[in-house]
KOLRONU-90913 format. One record per residue (C-alpha): residue number from 0; residue in one letter; chain; z, x, y. Coordinates in nm, 4 decimals, padded with zeros to 6 digits, m for minus. Each point is the difference from the previous one (the first is absolute). Layout:
N
+-----+---------+--------+----------+----------+----------+
! num ! residuo ! cadena !       pz !       px !       py !
+-----+---------+--------+----------+----------+----------+
! NUM !       A !      A !        Z !        X !        Y !
...
+-----+---------+--------+----------+----------+----------+
//
This chain:
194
+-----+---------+--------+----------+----------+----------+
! num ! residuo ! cadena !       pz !       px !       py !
+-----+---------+--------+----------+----------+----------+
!   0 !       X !      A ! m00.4979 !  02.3558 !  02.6157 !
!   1 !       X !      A !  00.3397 ! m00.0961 ! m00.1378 !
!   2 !       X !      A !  00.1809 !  00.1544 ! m00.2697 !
!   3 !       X !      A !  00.3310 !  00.0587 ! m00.1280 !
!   4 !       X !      A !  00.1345 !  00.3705 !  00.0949 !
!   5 !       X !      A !  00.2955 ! m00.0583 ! m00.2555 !
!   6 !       X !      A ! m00.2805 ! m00.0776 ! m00.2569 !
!   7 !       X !      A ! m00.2073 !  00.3251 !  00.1111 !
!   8 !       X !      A !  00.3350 !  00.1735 ! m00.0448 !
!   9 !       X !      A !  00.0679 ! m00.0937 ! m00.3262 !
!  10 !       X !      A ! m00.3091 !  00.0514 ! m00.1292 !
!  11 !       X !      A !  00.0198 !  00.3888 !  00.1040 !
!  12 !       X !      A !  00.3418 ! m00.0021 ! m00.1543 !
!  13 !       X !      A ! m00.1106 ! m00.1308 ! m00.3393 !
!  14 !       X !      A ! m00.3271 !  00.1989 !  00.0067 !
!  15 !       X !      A !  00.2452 !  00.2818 !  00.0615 !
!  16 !       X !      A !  00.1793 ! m00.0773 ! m00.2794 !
!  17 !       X !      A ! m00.2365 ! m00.0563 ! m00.2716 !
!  18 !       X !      A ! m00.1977 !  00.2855 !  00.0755 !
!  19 !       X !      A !  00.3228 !  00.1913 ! m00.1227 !
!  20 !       X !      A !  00.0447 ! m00.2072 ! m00.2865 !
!  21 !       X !      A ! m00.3348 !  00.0842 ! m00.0543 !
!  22 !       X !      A !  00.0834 !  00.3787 !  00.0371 !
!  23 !       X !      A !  00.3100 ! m00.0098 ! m00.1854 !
!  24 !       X !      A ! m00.2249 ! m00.1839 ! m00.3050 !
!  25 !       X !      A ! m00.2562 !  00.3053 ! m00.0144 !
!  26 !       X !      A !  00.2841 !  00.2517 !  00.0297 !
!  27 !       X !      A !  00.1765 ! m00.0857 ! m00.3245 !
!  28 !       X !      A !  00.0335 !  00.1840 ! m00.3023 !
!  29 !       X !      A ! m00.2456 ! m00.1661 ! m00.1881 !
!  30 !       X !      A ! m00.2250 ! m00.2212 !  00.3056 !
!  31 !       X !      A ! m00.2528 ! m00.0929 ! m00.2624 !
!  32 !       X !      A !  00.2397 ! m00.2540 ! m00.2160 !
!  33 !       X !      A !  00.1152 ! m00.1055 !  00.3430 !
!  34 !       X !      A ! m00.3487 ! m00.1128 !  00.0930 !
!  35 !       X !      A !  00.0598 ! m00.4054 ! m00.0365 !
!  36 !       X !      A !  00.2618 !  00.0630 !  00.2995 !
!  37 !       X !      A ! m00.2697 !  00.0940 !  00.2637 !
!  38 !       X !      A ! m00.1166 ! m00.3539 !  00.1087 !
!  39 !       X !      A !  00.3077 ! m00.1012 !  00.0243 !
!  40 !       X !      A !  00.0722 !  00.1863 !  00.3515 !
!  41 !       X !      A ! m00.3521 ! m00.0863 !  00.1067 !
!  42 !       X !      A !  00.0833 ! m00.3580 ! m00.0790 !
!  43 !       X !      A !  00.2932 ! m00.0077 !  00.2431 !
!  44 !       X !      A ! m00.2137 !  00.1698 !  00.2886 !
!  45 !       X !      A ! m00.3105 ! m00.2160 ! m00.0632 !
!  46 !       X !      A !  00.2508 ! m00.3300 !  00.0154 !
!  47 !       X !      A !  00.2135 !  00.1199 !  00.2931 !
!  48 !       X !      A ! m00.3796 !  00.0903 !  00.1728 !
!  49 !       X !      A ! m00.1449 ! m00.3331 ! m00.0554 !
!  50 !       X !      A !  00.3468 ! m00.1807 !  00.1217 !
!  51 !       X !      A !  00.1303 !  00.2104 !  00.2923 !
!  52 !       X !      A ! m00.2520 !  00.1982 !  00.0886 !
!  53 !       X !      A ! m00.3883 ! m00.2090 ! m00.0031 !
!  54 !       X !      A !  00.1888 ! m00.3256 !  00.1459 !
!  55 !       X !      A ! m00.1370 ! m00.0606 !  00.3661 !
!  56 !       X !      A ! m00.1294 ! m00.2381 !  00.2367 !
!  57 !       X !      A ! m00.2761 !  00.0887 !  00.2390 !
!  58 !       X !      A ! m00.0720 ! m00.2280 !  00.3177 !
!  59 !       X !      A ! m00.3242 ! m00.0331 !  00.1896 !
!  60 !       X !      A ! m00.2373 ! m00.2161 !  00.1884 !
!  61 !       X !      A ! m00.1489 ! m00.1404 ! m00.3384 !
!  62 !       X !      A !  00.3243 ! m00.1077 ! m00.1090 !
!  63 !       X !      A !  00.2985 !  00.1308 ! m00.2371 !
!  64 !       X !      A ! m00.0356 !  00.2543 ! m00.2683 !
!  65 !       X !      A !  00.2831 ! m00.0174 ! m00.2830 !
!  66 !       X !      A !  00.0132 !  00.2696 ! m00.2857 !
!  67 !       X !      A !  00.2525 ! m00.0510 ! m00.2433 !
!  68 !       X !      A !  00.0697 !  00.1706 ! m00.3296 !
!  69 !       X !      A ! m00.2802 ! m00.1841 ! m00.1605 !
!  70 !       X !      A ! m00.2033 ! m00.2253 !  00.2107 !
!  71 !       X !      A ! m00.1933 !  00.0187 !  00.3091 !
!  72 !       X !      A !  00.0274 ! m00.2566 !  00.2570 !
!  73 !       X !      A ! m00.2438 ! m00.0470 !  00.2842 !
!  74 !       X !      A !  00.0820 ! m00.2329 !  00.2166 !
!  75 !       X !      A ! m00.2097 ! m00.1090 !  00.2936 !
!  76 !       X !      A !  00.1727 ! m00.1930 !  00.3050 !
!  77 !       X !      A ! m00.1144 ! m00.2888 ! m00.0425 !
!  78 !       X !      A !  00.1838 ! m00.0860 ! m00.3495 !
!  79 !       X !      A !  00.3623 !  00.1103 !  00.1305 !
!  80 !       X !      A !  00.1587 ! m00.3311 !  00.0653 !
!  81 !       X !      A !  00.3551 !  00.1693 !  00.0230 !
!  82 !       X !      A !  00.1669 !  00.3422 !  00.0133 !
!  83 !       X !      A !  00.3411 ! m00.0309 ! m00.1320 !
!  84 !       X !      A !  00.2794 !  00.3200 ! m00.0516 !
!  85 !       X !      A !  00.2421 ! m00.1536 ! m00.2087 !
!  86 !       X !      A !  00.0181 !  00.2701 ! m00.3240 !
!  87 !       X !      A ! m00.3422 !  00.1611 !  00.1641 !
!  88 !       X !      A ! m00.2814 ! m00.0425 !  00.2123 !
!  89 !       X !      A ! m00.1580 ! m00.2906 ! m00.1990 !
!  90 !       X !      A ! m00.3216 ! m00.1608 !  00.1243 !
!  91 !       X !      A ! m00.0077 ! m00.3986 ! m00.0673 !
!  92 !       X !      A ! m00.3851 ! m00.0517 ! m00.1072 !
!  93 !       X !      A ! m00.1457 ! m00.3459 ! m00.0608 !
!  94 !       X !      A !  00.0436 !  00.0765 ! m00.3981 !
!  95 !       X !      A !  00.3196 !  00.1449 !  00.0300 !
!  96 !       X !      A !  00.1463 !  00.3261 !  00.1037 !
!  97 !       X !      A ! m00.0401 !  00.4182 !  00.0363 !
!  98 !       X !      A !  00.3166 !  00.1841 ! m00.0059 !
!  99 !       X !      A ! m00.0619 !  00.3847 !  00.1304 !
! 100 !       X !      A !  00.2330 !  00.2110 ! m00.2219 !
! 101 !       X !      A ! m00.0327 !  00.2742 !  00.2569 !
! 102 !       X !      A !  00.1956 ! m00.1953 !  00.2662 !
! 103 !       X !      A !  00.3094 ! m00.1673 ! m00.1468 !
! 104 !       X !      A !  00.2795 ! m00.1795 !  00.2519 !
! 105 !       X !      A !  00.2632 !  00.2552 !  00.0185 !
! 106 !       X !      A !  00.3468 ! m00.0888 ! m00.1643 !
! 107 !       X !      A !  00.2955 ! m00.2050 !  00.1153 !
! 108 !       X !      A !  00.1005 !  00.2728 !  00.1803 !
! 109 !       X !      A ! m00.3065 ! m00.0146 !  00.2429 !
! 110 !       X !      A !  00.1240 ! m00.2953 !  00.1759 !
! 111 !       X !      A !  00.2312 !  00.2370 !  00.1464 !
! 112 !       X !      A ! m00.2771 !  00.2261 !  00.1729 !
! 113 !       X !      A ! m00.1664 ! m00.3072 !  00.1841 !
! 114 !       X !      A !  00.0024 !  00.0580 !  00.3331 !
! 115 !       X !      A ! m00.1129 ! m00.2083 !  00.3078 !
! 116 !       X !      A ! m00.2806 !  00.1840 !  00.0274 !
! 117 !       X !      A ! m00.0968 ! m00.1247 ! m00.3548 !
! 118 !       X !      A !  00.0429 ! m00.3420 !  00.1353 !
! 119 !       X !      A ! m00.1836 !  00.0658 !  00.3075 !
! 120 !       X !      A ! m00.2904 !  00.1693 ! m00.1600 !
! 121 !       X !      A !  00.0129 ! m00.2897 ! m00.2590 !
! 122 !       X !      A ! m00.3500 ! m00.2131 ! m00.0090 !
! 123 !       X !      A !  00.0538 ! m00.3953 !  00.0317 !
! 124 !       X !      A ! m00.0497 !  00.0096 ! m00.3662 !
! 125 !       X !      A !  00.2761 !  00.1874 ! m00.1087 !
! 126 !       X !      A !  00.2532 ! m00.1366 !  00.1652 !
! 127 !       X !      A !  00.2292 ! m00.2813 ! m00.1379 !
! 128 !       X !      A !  00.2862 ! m00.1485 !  00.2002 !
! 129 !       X !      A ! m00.0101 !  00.2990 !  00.2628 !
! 130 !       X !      A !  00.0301 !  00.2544 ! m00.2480 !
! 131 !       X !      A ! m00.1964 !  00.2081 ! m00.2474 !
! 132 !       X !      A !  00.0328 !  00.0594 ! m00.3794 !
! 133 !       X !      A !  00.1064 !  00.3826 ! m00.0434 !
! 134 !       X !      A ! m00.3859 !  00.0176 ! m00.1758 !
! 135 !       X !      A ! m00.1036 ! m00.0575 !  00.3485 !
! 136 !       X !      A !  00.1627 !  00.2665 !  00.2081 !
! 137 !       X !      A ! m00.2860 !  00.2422 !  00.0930 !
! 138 !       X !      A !  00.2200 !  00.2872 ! m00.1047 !
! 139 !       X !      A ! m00.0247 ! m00.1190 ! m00.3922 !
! 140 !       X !      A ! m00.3343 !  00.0879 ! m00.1928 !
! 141 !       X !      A ! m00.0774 ! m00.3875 ! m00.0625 !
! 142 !       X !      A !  00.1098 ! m00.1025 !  00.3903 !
! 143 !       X !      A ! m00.2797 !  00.2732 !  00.1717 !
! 144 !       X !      A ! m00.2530 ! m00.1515 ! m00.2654 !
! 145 !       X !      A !  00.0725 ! m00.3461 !  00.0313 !
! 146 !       X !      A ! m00.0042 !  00.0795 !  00.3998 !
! 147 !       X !      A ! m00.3403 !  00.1830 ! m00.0090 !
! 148 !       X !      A ! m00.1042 ! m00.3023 ! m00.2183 !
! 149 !       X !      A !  00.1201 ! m00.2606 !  00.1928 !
! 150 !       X !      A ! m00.1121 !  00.1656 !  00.3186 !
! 151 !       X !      A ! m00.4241 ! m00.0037 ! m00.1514 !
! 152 !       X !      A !  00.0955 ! m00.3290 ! m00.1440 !
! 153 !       X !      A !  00.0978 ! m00.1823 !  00.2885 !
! 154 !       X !      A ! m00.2123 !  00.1259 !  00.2722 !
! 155 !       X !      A ! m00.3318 ! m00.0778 ! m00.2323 !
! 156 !       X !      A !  00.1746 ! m00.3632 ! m00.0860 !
! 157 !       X !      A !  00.0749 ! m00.0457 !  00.3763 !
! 158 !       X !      A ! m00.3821 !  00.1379 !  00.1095 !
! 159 !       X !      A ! m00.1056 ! m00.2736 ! m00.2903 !
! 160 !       X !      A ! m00.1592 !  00.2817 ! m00.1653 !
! 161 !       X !      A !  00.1271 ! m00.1015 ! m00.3638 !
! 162 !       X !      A ! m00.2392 ! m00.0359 ! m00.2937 !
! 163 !       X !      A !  00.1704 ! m00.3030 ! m00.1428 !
! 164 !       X !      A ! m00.2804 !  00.0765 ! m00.3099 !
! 165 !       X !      A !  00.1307 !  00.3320 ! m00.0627 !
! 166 !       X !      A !  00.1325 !  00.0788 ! m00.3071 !
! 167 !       X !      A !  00.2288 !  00.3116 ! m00.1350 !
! 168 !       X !      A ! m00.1309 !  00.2041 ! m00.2778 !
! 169 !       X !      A !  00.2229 !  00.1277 ! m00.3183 !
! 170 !       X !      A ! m00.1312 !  00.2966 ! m00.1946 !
! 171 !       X !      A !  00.1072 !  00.1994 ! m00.2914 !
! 172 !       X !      A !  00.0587 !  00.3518 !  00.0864 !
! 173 !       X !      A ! m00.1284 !  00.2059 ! m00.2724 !
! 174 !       X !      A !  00.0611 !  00.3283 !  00.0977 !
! 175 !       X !      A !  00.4051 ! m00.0380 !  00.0605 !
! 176 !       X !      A ! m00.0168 ! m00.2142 ! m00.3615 !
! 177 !       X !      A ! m00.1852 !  00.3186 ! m00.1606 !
! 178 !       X !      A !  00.2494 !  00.2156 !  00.1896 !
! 179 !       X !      A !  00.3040 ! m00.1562 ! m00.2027 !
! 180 !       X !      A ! m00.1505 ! m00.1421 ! m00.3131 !
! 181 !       X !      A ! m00.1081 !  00.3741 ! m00.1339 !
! 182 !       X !      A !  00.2817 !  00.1276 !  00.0340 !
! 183 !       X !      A !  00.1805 ! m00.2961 ! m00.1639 !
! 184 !       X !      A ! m00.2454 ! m00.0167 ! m00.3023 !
! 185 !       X !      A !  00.0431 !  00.3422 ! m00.0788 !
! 186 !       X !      A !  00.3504 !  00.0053 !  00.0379 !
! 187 !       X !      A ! m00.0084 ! m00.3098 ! m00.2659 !
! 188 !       X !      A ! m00.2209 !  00.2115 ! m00.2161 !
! 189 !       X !      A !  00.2387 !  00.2695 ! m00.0042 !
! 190 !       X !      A !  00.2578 ! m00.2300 ! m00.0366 !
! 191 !       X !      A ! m00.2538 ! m00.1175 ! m00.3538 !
! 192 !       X !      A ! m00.0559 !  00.3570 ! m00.1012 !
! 193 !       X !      A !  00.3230 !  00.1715 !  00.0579 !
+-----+---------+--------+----------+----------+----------+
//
C-alpha cells in the first residue's frame, strides 16, 4: 500500500489542533452561545482526513486499487494502457485517466535526489532519453508506485496475460462524503441560526 507520510502527518497535526479548538470552544465563559463554532474544527479535521489522510493506492495480482478523497477506483490489469508520473502516478485507461492523490511526483527539487540507482532500477517504461522524470525515482511516493505498477504491468503484458476486455470501475465513496458533508451542513446551519 502507498500513501503519503506527509499527508498522515498532517492529518495528526490538524486533528491535534482542532481537538483544542474544540476544547478551547467548551471552556469559554459562556460555551452554550458558542455552540455554532463546534463544526467548524470538525470540518477542518474531516477535510484534512478525507485529503491527506484516506488517499492511497493499493497494488495486487487483480490489478490497481486507487482511493482518493471521493472516489474509488478499481482497476484491473488489463485496462492500464499507461502508467505515467508526471504531477502523480496517473493510470492512462481506454476512457481516460486515474490520478492517485496519495502518490504525487515530488517537486522541482526532486530532480536533484535522482540517483543512478533510480535510473538503473528504472522499468523500460519509465525511462525517456536515458533518464527518468523525478516522479519516477523509487525514492519519491509516486516513483515506488509507478515501479510496483509497472513491474505487475509489464511482466503480465509480456506473459500475454492482459484482459484487453477489462474495464476500471469508478465508485462514489459514501462514507468519506458523509464524513465531510455533516460536518459541513451543520456548520452552515449554525452559520443560518447564529
Amino acid at each position: 500500500m502507498f500513501r503519503s507520510s506527509f499527508g498522515r502527518v498532517i492529518t495528526v497535526v490538524i486533528g491535534i489542533l482542532m481537538a483544542l479548538a474544540l476544547v478551547s470552544v467548551m471552556l469559554a465563559d459562556d460555551p452554550a452561545s458558542s455552540l455554532w463554532v463546534l463544526p467548524w474544527p470538525l470540518l477542518g479535521a474531516a477535510v484534512t482526513w478525507a485529503f491527506m489522510w484516506r488517499p492511497r493506492v493499493v497494488i495486487d495480482g487483480q490489478g490497481v486499487a486507487i482511493r482518493n478523497p471521493f472516489t474509488d477506483w478499481d482497476v484491473p490489469w488489463g485496462a492500464v494502457k499507461r502508467i505515467d508520473t508526471k504531477w502523480a502516478l496517473e493510470l492512462t485507461l481506454e476512457r481516460g485517466t486515474v490520478t492517485a492523490w496519495a502518490a504525487p511526483a515530488p517537486s522541482r527539487y526532486g530532480i536533484a535526489r535522482i540517483t543512478r540507482e533510480d535510473i538503473r532500477l528504472a522499468r523500460e517504461s519509465s525511462t525517456v532519453g536515458g533518464g527518468i522524470r523525478p516522479g519516477d525515482s523509487v525514492h519519491s511516493v509516486s516513483g515506488a508506485a509507478a515501479h510496483v505498477t509497472r513491474a505487475h504491468w509489464e511482466e503480465l503484458r509480456d506473459e500475454g496475460l492482459l484482459d484487453d476486455s477489462a474495464r476500471a470501475t469508478r465508485s462514489w465513496s459514501a462514507p468519506a462524503i458523509a464524513v465531510v458533508a455533516v460536518p459541513a451542513l451543520l456548520a452552515a446551519a449554525g452559520l443560518l441560526l447564529r
